[in-house]
N, C-alpha and C positions, 0 to 999 in steps of 0.2 A: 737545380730546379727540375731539372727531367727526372732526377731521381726521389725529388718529393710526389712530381706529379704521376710518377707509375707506383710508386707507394700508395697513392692517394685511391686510384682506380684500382688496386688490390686489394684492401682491405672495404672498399664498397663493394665488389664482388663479392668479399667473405661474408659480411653483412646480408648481401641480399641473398643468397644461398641459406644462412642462417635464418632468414625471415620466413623461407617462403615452408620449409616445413610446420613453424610453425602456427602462420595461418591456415599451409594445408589443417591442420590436428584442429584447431578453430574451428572450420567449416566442417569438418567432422562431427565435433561434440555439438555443432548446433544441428546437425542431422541425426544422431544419436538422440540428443534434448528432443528433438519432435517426436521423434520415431516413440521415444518413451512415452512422452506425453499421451500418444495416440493408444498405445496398448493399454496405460492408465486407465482412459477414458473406457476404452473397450471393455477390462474388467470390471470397473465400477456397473456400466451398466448389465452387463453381462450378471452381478451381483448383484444387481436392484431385479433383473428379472427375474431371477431366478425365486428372489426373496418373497415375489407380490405372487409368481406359479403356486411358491406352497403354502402363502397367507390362504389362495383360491380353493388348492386341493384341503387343507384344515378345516376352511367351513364346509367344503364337499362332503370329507370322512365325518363330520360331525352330523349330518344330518344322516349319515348311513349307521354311524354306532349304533349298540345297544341301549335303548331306552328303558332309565331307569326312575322314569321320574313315578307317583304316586295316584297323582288326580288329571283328570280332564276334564275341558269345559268343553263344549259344543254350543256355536250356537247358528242358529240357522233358520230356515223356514219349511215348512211341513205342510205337503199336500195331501188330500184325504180325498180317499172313494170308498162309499159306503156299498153293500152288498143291495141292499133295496131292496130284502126280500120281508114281508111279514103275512101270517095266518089268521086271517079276522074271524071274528064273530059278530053278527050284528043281528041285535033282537033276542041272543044266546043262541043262534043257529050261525053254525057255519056260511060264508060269503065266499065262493068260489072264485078262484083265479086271480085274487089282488095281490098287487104290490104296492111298494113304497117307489118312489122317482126325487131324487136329489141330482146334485152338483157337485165334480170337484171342489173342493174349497181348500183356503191356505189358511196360515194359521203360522206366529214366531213361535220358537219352541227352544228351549233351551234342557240339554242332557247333561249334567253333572257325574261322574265316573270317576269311583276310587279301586286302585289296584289293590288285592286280597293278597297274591301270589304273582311273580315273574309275568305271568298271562292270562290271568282269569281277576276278572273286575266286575263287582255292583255296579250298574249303571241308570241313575234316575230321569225318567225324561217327562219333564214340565210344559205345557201350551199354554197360550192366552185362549179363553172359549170364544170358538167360533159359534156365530149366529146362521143355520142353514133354514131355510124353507125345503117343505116337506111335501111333495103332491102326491096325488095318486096315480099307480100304473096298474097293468090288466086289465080286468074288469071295473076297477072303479078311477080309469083313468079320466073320464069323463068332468069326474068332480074338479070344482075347482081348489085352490092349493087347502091342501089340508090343515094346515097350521105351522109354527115355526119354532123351533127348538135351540137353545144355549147352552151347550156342553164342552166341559174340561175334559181333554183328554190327558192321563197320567201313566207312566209306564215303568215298572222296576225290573229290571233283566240284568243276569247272571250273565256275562258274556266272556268267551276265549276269545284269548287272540292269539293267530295263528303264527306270527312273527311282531316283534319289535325293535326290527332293523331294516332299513331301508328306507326306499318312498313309499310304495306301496306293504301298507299295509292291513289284511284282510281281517275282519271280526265274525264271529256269529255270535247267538246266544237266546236266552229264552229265560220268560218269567212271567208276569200278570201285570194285566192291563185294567185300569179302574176309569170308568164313564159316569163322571157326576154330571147329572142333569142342572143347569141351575134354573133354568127360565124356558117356558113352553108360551105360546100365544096361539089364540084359537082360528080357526080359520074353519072348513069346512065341517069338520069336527069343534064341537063344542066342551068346553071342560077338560081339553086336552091334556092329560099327563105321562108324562116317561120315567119311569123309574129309574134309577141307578142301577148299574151293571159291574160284575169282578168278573174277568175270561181271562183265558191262558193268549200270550203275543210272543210270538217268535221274529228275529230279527237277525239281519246279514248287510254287513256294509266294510266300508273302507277307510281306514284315515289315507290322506294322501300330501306325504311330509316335503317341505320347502329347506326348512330347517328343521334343525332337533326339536322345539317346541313349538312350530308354529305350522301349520298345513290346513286339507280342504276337506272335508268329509262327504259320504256319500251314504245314504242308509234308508232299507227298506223292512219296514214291520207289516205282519200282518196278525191282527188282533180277532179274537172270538167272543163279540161282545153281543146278546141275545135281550136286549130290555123289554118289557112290556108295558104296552099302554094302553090308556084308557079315556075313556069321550064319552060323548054322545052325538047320536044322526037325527034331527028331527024329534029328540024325545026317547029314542031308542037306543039302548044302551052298548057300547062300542066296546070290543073286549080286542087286543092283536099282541099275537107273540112274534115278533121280529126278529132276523136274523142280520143284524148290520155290517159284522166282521169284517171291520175295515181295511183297507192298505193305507199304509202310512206310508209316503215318500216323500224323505227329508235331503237337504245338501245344506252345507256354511260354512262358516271355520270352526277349527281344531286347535283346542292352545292346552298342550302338557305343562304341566311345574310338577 
């Protein structure tokens, strides 16, 4: 009996010596198991950022490429100051010290542009006709408003562009500017008429790119547009050569295809 029961207590000894490395090695691989898990997770995300960094910088370098696309649109709205200068005649004698007196005015405007060459583009630029009233300044500021005028402004310009990479990108360019009269209404001047006008308009502006096609523009024309007009004062016959050479200042969006 004694020597079953020290047998007995010997080989539960062996036993539990045998056990205990092995749940040591257990508690191991389940700190091992985490520990992996943990650097797992770290990579993956470590992987997702890195992946969303260069989906960021892709659209970045895309709006910095070379731009190769053909046509732009423009479109945007367009303010105007007229020069206000003209040289009357009234009676056929000269009328000393007069001007013309307007207002800024706005106007939608839409520039259509096709590339020729890498950097040199036609570019046409269309207006809805603004309606301005017209008074007198100088000497015949006195009078009341002169009459009121409907004209389309139209503009075809050769223009460079200096770069087609980046955000900013700078233009000039030059061409001819066409003033159709459509509609006069009489006011202090009676029988009011404007003729239509062709002058030289030079032009400097910016597209200013978000993306590859899509950005804000910024642009300034100025136009040599000279019409003449004709009336009557009382019976007496109105003659005036005008010098209106407008500024054009335009901004809207920019969309290249």
């Amino acid at each position: 009996m004694m020597y079953r029961a020290y047998s007995t207590a010997i080989l539960g000894s062996v036993f539990g010596l045998l056990a205990a490395p092995v749940a040591a090695h257990g508690l191991t691989s389940s700190k091992v198991d985490f520990s992996s898990t943990s650097e797992e997770g770290a990579t993956a995300a470590h992987v997702q950022a890195a992946a969303t960094l260069g989906t960021t910088d892709m659209g970045r370098v895309s709006a910095y490429q070379e731009d190769t696309t053909l046509w732009t649109i423009r479109a945007g709205v367009t303010f105007l100051r007229l020069a206000d200068k003209v040289d009357l005649n009234v009676g056929g004698a000269p009328y000393p010290g007069t001007a013309l007196s307007t207002k800024w005015h706005a106007t939608p405007t839409i520039q259509v542009g096709r590339f020729l060459t890498p950097h040199v583009a036609l570019n046409l630029t269309l207006g809805l006709p603004p309606t301005i009233d017209v008074y007198g300044g100088g000497s015949i500021a006195a009078l009341p408003k002169l009459g009121k005028v409907t004209y389309g402004p139209v503009a075809l310009t050769a223009q460079y562009h200096l770069v087609r990479s980046g955000v900013v990108r700078p233009y000039v360019g030059a061409g001819a500017a066409y003033m159709i009269v459509f509609k006069t209404k009489d006011g202090a001047f009676q029988n009011l008429r404007v003729t239509n006008d062709l002058g030289p308009i030079f032009e400097a502006g910016t597209d200013i790119m978000f993306r590859k096609d899509v950005g804000v523009f910024l642009d300034a024309k100025k136009a040599l547009l000279r019409p003449r007009t004709t009336g009557s004062f009382f019976g007496a016959p109105v003659e005036g050569k005008t010098r209106l050479d407008p500024w054009a200042l335009s901004a809207g969006v920019a969309y290249h295809f």
